[in-house]
N, C-alpha and C positions, 0 to 999 in steps of 0.2 A: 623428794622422798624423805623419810625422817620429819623427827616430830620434835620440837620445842614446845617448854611450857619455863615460865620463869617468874617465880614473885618476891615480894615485896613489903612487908605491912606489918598489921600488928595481931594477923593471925598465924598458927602452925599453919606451918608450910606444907610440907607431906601430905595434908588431904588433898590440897588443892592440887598440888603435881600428880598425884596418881590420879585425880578426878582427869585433870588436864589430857593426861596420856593418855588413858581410855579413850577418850575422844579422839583421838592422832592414831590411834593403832592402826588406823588406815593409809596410814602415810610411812610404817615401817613398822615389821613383832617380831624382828628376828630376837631383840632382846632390848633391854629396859634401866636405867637406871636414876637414881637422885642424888644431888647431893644440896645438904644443909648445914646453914654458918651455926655454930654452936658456939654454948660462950668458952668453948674447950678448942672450937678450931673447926675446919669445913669437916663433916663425915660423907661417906659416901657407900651409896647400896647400887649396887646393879647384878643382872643375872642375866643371860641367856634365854630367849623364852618371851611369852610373852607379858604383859603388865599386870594380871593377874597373877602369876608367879613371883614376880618382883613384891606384891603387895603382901603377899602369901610368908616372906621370907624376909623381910624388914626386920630389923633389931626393933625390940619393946621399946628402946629410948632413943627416939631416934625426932628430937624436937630442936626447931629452929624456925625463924622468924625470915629466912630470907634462904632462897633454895631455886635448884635449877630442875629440870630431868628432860629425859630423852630417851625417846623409842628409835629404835635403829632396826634399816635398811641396809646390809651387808654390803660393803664396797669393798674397803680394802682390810682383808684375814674376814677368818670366819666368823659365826655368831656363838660366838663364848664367852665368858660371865667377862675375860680379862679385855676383850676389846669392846666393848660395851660403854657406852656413853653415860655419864661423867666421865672425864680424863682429868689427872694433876700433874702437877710436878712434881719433883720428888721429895720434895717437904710434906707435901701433902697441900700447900698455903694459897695456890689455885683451883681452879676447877672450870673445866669449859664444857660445854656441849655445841656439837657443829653439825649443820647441814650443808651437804655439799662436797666439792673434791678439791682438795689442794694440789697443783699438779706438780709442783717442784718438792713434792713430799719427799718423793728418794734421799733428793740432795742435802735437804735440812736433815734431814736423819742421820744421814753421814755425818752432814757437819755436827751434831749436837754428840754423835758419838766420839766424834776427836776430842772433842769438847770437854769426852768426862761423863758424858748425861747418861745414864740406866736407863732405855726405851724398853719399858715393859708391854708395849701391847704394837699389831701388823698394821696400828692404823694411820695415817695419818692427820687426825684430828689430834693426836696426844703431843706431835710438834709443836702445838698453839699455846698450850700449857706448858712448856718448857722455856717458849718466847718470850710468854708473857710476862713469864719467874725473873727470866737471866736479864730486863730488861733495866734499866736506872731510872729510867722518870718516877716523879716524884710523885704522879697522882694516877690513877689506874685507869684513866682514861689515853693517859701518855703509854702506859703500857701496851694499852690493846692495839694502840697507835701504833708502836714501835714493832709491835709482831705482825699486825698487817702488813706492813709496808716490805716485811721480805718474803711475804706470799701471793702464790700466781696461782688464778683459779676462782672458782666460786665460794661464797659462805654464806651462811646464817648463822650469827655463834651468841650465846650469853655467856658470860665470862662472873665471876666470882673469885674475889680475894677476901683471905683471911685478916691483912690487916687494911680494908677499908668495907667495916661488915654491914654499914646503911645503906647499901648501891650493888647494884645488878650491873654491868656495861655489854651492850649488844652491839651487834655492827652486820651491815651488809651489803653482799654484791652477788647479785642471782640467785640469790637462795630466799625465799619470803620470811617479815617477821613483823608483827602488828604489836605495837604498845596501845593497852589496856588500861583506861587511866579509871579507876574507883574512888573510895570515901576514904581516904588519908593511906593508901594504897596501891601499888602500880602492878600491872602484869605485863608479858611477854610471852607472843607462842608465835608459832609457824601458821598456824591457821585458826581464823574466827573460831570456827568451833571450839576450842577450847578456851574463849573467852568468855564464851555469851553467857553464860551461866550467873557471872559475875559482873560485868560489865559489854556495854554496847557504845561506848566511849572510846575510840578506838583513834593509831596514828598509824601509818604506811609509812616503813623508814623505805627509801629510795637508796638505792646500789651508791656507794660511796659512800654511805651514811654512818654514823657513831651513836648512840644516846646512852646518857645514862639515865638509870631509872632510883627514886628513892620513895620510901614513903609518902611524901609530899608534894613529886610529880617530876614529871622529866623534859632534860637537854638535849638537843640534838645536836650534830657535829659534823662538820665534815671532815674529811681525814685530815687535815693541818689542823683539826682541832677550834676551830672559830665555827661560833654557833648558827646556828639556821635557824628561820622563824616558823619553825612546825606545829602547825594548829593540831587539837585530835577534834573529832567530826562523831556525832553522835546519828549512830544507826538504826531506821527503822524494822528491826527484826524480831520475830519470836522466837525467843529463846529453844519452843519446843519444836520447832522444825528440825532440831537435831538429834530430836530423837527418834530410833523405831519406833517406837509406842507399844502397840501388841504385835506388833508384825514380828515374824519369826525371824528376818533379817532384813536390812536398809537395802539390797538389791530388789526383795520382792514390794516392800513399802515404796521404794523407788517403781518400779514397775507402774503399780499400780494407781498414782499418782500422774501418769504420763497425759490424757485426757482434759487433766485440770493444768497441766505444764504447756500444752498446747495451747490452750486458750489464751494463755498469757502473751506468751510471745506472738501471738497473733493480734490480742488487744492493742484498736487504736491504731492501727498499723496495715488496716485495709480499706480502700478509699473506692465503694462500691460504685459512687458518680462516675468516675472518670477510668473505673477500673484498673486499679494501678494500686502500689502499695506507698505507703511514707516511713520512711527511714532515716527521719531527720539529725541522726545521729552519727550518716557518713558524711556530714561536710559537706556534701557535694552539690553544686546546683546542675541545673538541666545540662547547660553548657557545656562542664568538666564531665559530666557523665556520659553524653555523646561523644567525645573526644576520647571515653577508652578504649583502645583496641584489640584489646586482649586482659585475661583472668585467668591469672595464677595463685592456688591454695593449696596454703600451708598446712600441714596437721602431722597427729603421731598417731597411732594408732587406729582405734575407731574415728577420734575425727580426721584422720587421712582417709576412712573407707568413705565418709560421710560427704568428706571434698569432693570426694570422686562424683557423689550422687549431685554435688552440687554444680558442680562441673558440669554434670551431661544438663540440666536444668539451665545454668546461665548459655550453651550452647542451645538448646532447643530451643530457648523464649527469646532470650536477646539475640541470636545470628551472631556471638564475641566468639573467638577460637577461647577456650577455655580448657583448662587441664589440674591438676591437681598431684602434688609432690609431697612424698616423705619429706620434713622439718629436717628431721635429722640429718637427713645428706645435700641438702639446699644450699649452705652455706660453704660446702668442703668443696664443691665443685667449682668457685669463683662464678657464681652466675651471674649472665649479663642481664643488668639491672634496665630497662626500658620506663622511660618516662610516658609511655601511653598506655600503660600496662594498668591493670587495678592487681593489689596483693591483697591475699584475705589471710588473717591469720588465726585459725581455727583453734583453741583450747576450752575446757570446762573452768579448771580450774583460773588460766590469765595468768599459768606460774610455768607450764612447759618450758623448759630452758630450752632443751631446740628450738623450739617455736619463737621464745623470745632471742634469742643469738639468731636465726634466721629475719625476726624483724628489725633488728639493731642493724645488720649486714643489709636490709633495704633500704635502712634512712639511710644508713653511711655513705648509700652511692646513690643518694637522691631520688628513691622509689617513693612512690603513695601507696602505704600499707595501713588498713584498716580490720578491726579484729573483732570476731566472731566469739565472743566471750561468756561467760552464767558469771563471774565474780566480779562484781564492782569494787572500783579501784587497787583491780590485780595489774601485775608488772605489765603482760601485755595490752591491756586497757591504755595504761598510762601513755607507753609507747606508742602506740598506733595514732595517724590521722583521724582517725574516727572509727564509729562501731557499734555494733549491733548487739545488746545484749538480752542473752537467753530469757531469762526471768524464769527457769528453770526451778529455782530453789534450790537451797544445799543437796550436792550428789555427796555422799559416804563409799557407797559401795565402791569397788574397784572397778566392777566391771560397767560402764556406762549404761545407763537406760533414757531414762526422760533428758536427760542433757543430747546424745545424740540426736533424738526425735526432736528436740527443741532445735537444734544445730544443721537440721534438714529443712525446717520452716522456714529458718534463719535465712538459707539459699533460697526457699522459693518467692520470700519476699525481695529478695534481692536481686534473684533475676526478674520479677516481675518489674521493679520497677526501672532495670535497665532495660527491659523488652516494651515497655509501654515509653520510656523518651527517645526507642527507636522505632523499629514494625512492627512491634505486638498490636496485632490490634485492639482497638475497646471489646469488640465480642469476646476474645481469645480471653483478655483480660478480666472479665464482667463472670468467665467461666472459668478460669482459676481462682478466684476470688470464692465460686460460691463449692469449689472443692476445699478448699483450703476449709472451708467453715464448719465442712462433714467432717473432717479429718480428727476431731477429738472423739465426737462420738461412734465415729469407727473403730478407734482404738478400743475404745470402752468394748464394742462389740466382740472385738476378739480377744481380749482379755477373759471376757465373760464364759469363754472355751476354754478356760485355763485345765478343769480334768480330763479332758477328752485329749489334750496338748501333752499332758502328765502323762498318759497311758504309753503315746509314741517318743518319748522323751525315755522313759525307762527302758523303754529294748533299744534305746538310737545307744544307751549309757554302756549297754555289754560289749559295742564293739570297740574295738584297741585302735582304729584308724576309721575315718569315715572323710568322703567327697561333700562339699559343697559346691554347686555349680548353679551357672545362670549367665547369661549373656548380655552385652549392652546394659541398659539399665539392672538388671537383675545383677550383673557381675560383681559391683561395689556389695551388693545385700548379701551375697553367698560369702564377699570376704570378711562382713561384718559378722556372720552369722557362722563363721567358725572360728573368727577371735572368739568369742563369745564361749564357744563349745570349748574348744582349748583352753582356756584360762579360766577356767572354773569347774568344769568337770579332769581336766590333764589326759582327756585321748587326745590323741593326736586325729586334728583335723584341718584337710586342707580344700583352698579354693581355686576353685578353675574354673576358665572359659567353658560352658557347655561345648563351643564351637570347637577345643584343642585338646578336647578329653581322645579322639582320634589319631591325636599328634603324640604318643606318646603315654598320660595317664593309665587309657583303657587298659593297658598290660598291668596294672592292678585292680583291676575291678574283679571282684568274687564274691560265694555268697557272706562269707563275713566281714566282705565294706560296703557299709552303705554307704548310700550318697541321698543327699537332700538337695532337690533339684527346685529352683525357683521358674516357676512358669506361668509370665504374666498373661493376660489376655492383650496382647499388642500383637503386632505385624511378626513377629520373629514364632509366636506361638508354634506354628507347626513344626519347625525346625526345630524347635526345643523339644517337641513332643519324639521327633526324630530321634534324637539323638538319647531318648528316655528309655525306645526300643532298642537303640543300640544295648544298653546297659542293661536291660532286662533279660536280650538274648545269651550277656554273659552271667546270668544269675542274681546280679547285684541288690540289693535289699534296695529300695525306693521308697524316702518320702517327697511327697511334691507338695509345696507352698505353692497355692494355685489363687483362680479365680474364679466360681461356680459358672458351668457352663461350657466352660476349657473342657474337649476334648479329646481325653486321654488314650483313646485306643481300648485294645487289650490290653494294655501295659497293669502289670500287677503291681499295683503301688498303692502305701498308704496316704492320701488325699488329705491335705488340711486348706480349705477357702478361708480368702478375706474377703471379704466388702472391695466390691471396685470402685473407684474415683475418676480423676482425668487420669490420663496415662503418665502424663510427667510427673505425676504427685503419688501415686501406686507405690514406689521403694520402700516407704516407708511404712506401709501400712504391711506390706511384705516382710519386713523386718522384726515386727512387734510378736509374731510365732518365733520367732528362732532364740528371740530373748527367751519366750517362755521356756523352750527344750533345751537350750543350755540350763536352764534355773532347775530346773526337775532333774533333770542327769544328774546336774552335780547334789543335789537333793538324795537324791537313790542312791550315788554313790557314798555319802558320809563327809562330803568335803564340808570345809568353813565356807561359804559360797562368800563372805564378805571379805574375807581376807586369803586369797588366792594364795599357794607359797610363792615364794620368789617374787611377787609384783607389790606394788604400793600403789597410792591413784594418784598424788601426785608427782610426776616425775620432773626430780629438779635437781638432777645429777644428770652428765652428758654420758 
């Protein structure tokens, strides 16, 4: 969560930091700050709020050649100008910006209070600048040195001293940070996009790492301070993929991009001869891949809904028992790590700290985990045995679009090709291939209903609680599709079993909650349609994500069709409505649809 930007050069600093943070605001807007070396000593701005406010409220003379900033994500105290990122010491003669949690922050603060030290701010990132100050090495690379070493917990920090004013020093462990290497000029941020503007030159400092950065280029380190031979790697990107362009926000430009995001991760990657996929990128030969016995996937949020889809996919094609787990609590339970197992480890970003602490906890005990990634050489990439990446292209928005739709592909090539070196047969195989290839221009089909989607979006937006529901395959889609509705529109929306809405839910169903029931045309149809009458005879408002054909009864409900496919490929295409009516609710209701409160997209704090 949170956003670095850090430079270096022989331009004013301040355009480029607030350019920079712009682009991060998606990574945290509780509030904003910068600081820059002056030939008077470091100054520093920040405010509460977001980067446009900060820009808004800058002093006139606020110029310097070497500066840091940072957009924050509330962890510890609230979002107030005074815990706001830059932090110093009490000279004022450092300045750091941190991503990440320090966990023995209590105890430093204590200690730095016995010590004498004025802790002005509830955070603990302002410990680091206290460290940094009280420390005696000689060079500021020794200092950052000396204050890591009595810190437990993750970082991403730039660091900033006033008496060594040609050098940036960064450092990390779980927290992302790419050095930026330009024309007699160095950058720093948390994430590409706020480099690309300026440079595609680019270096992955790896968890353990030091560098310093100067106009003329940078050191890497590792924490004893003896250097590393860190190449930077020049990027095939355009710059403009990070922008909305005319689109009214990067969730609906995302949206609508999903069609051409499909095709990608599809390219090359289906082998119609033998009907099967190649995924040359898990390592794996035929041998080790018949040898696994089991599929467990990792994810947080949407791609934990997304696992789940993949899940029932590698069970349906390959015959693997297959299941799919919250990241989060994967690693707390001491799980028994099985050598015949395959791990998937699901992110967009390849920065998810659970994701990556649960993949670290499978090498440890000798697992094969391979990851399911859109960011080339993100933390998880690195980590993993091998992997399958999205080709997605930069996701912004918070709330997932074409990264998950890419990240469901991602499983069907994956069970295909574990279902094809075991019983799938070539037919089976020969016919998921030629769904897989409708599946972009499907999308496109139901996008193309985007007002008719808007109309049942804005009455779904007036109620305070509303049911998603759907069973077996449909289950994961109704839990995607009320993350979705809840974190961008803020009703509260919950998902359930079609089959255990009798177990207990029904004793809320009335005419002011709806429910949006998902009803494929598969084996389970009638039974779903069952259980639609159930909820019509209590009142309940009804939309059904259906499939033309499906019938519905009497049941008085509003009807939205998709396009049908093979049956194990349908989730997804089921999913691509519920984006839309989350997008339109929170549209009708006034929200920022790209910057949800309380969330960020990458989450890199446990």
């Amino acid at each position: 969560m949170c956003g670095i930007v850090g430079y270096v050069g022989g331009q004013q600093a301040v355009p480029l930091l607030l350019e920079g943070l712009s682009r991060l605001e998606h990574r945290g807007y509780d509030s904003a700050g910068v600081a820059v070396l002056t030939t008077s000593g470091i100054k520093v701005a920040k405010k509460a709020g977001r980067v446009r406010d900060l820009s808004e409220d800058l002093p006139k003379r606020f110029a310097g050649k070497t500066g840091i900033g940072h957009t924050r994500w509330a962890t510890h105290g609230p979002a107030n100008d005074v815990n706001a990122h830059p932090h110093t010491d009490t000279k004022g003669d450092v300045a750091v910006v941190h991503n990440g949690i320090i966990d023995n922050a209590a105890a430093l603060r204590q200690q730095l209070t016995e010590a004498g030290v004025d802790l002005v701010s509830d955070t603990d990132t302002e410990v680091l600048a206290h460290l940094v100050a009280r420390s005696d090495a000689d060079t500021l690379e020794g200092k950052v040195r000396d204050a890591l070493a009595v810190i437990d917990g993750t970082y991403g920090i730039a660091v900033m001293h006033a008496d060594f004013p040609d050098r940036l020093v960064v450092a990390r462990n779980g927290s992302p940070l790419i050095i930026g290497v330009g024309e007699k000029e160095m950058h720093v941020a948390s994430d590409l996009a706020a480099l690309v503007r300026y440079t595609t030159t680019v270096a992955h400092l790896d968890d353990g790492e030091i560098a310093t950065l100067t106009a003329t280029g940078f050191t890497t380190y590792r924490m004893d301070l003896s250097t590393t031979a860190k190449a930077a790697t020049t990027l095939d990107i355009d710059p403009s993929v990070y922008d909305a362009g005319d689109h009214a926000s990067f969730m609906y430009k995302e949206m609508l991009e999903q069609p051409a995001a499909a095709e990608r991760v599809l390219r090359g990657r289906l082998d119609e001869r033998f009907g099967t996929a190649h995924l040359g990128g898990l390592n794996m030969d035929p041998r080790e891949t018949r040898a696994i016995r089991r599929v467990k996937i990792l994810g947080c949020g949407s791609a934990y809904y997304v696992g789940q889809m993949g899940a029932a996919l590698v069970e349906e094609l390959a015959r693997i028992p297959a299941d799919a787990e919250a990241a989060s609590e994967f690693r707390y339970r001491d799980p028994v790590i099985e050598p015949d197992t395959l791990y998937v480890a699901v992110s967009q970003s390849g920065e998810t700290i659970d994701t990556l602490l649960a993949v670290q906890e499978i090498r440890r005990k000798g697992g094969r985990v391979v990851g399911l990634v859109n960011v080339v050489g993100s933390a998880i990439a690195r980590e993993c045995d091998g992997g399958i990446y999205l080709h997605a292209g930069p996701e912004v928005a918070v709330a997932s679009t074409k990264a998950l739709t890419t990240m469901f592909l991602g499983f069907a090539l994956l069970a295909l090709q574990l279902g094809r070196v075991r019983d799938l047969s070539i037919a089976d195989g020969t016919r998921l291939i030629a769904g897989l290839t409708r599946i972009p221009g499907q999308i496109a089909e139901i996008l193309e209903r985007e007002e008719e989607i808007a109309a049942v979006a804005t009455r779904l937006a007036e109620a305070e609680s509303l049911f998603f529901v759907g069973r077996v395959r449909g289950f994961p889609v109704a839990r995607e599709g009320a993350q979705k509705f809840k974190e961008i529109s803020y009703r509260h929306a919950e998902a359930y079993q079609t089959s255990e809405l009798k177990h207990g839910p029904l004793a809320l169903i009335s005419e002011s909650v709806p429910t949006v029931a998902i009803v494929p045309d598969d084996e389970l149809a009638s039974r779903n349609v069952g259980a639609l009458h159930e909820i019509a005879a209590r009142r309940g408002p009804l939309v059904v994500v259906t499939h033309e054909g499906v019938d519905l009864g009497e049941v008085d409900a509003v009807r939205i069709d998709v396009p049908r496919n093979e049956r194990e490929l349908d989730p997804i295409l089921l999913t691509i409505p519920l984006q839309l009516l989350a997008y339109h609710a929170a549209l009708h209701l006034g929200h920022d649809i790209d910057k949800p409160r309380n969330l960020a997209k990458s989450v890199t704090v446990e």
